[in-house]
VOTIMAR-288829 format. One record per residue (C-alpha): x, y, z; residue in three letters. Coordinates in steps of 0.5 Angstrom, whole numbers, plus 500, padded with zeros to 3 digits. Each point is the difference from the previous one (the first is absolute). Layout:
! VOTIMAR-288829
<r px="X" py="Y" pz="Z" torse="Ala"/>
...
This chain:
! VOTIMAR-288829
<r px="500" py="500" pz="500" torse="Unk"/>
<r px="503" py="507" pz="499" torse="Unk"/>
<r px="498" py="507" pz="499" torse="Unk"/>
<r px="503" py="507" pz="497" torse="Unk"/>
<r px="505" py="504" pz="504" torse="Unk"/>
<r px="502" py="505" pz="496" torse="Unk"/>
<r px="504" py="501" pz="495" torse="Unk"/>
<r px="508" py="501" pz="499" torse="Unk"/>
<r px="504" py="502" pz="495" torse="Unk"/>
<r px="493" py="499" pz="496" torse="Unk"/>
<r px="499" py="492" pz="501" torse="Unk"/>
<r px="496" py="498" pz="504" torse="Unk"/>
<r px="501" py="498" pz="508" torse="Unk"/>
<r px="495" py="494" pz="502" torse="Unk"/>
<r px="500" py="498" pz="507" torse="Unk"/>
<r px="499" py="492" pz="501" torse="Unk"/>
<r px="497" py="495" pz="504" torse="Unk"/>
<r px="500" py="493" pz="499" torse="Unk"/>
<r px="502" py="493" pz="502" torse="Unk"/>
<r px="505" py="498" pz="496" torse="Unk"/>
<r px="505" py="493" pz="500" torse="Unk"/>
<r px="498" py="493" pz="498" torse="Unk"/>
<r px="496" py="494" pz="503" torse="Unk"/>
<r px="504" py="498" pz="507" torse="Unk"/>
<r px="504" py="507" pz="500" torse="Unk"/>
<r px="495" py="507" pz="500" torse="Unk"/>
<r px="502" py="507" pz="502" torse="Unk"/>
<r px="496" py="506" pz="503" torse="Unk"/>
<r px="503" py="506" pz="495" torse="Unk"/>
<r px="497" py="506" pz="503" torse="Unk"/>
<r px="501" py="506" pz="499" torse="Unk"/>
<r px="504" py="500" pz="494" torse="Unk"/>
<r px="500" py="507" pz="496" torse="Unk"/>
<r px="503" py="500" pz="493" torse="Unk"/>
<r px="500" py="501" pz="492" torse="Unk"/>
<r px="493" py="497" pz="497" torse="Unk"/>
<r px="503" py="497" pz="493" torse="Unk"/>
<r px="494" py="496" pz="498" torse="Unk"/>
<r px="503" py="494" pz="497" torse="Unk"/>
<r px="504" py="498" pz="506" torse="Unk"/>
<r px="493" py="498" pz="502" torse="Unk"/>
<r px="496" py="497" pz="494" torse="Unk"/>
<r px="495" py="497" pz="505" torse="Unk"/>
<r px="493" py="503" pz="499" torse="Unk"/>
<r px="497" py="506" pz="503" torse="Unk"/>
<r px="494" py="502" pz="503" torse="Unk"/>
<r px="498" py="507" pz="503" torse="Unk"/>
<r px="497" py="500" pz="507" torse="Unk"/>
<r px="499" py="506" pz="502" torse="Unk"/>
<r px="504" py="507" pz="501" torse="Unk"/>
<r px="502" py="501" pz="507" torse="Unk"/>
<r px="502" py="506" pz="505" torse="Unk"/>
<r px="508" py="499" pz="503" torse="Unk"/>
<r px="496" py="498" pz="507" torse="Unk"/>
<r px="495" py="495" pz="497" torse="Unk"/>
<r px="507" py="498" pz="496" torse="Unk"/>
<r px="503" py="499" pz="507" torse="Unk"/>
<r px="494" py="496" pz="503" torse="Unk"/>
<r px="501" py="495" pz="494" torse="Unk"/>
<r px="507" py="499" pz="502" torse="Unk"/>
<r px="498" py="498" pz="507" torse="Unk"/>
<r px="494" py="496" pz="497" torse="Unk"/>
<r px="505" py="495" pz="495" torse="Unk"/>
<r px="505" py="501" pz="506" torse="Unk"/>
<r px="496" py="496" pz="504" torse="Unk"/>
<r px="499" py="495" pz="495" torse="Unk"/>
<r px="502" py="493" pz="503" torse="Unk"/>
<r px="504" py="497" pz="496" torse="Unk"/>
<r px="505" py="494" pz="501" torse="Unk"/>
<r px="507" py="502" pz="496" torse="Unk"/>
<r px="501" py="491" pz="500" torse="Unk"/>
<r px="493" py="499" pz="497" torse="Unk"/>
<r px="500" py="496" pz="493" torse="Unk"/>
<r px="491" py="500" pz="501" torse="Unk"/>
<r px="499" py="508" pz="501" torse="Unk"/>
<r px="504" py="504" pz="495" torse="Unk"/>
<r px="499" py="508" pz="497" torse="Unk"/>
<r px="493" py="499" pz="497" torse="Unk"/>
<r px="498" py="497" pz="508" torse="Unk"/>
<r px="502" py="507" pz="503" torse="Unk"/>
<r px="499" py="505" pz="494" torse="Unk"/>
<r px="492" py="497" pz="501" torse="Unk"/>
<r px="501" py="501" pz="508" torse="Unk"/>
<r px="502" py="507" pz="499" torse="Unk"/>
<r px="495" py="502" pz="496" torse="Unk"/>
<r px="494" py="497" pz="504" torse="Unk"/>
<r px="503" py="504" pz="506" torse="Unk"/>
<r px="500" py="507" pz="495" torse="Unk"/>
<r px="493" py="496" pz="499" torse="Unk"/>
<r px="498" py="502" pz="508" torse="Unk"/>
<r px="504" py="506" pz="500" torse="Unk"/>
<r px="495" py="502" pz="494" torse="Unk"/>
<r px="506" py="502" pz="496" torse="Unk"/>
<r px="498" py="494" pz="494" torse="Unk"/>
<r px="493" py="499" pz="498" torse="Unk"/>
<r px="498" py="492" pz="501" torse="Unk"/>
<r px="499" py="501" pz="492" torse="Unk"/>
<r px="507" py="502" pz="498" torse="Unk"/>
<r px="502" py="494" pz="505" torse="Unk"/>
<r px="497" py="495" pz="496" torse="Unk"/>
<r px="502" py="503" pz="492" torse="Unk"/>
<r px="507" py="500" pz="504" torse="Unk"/>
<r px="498" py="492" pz="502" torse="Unk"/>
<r px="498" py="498" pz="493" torse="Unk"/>
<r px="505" py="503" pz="496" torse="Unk"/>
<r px="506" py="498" pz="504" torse="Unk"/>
<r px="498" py="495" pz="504" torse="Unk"/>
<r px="500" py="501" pz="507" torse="Unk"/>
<r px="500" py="495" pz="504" torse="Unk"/>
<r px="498" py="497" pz="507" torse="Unk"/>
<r px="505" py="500" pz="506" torse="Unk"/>
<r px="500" py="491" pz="501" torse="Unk"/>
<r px="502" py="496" pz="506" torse="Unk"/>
<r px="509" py="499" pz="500" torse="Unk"/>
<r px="503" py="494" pz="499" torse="Unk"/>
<r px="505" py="497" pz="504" torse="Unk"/>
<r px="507" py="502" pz="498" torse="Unk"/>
């Protein structure tokens, strides 16, 4: 998830949250402020909504308190992406419609129970 800082020297600055890594070893990177460059992130986009630098603040707490086990080979980045964005849901930050369009295209999917590892 990310969303316009400003610009530096005419390009674009973006601020990132996400979840990043592979099955069995997940990192939390937040906040990471840097230049957009579209194709390093070819994945598909959706807009969510437009938010004030408070509200930006309370999304960075809500995907903060994402729980998330950085060993998991079950719950990955669309499990938490899913959890951030019904939190942003209960905070009324995102509607329930755009949660589902977000679910349909990518697909999202529901945290499962862990395996012994």
């Amino acid at each position: 998830m990310y969303w316009s800082n400003g610009t530096l020297n005419q390009s674009r600055v973006v601020q990132t949250i996400e979840l990043v890594g592979i099955p069995g070893e997940y990192t939390f990177k937040s906040p990471i402020a840097r230049l957009h460059r579209p194709m390093q992130h070819p994945d598909t986009t959706f807009f969510v909504g437009g938010f004030t630098r408070e509200e930006r603040d309370v999304i960075l707490e809500l995907a903060g308190k994402v729980v998330f086990d950085r060993c998991s080979t079950r719950n990955g980045c669309r499990v938490w992406l899913r959890e951030v964005l019904e939190a942003m849901v209960e905070e009324g930050f995102v509607s329930d419609e755009t949660l589902e369009v977000v679910d349909r295209e990518v697909p999202l999917v529901e945290r499962r129970l862990e395996v012994d590892q």
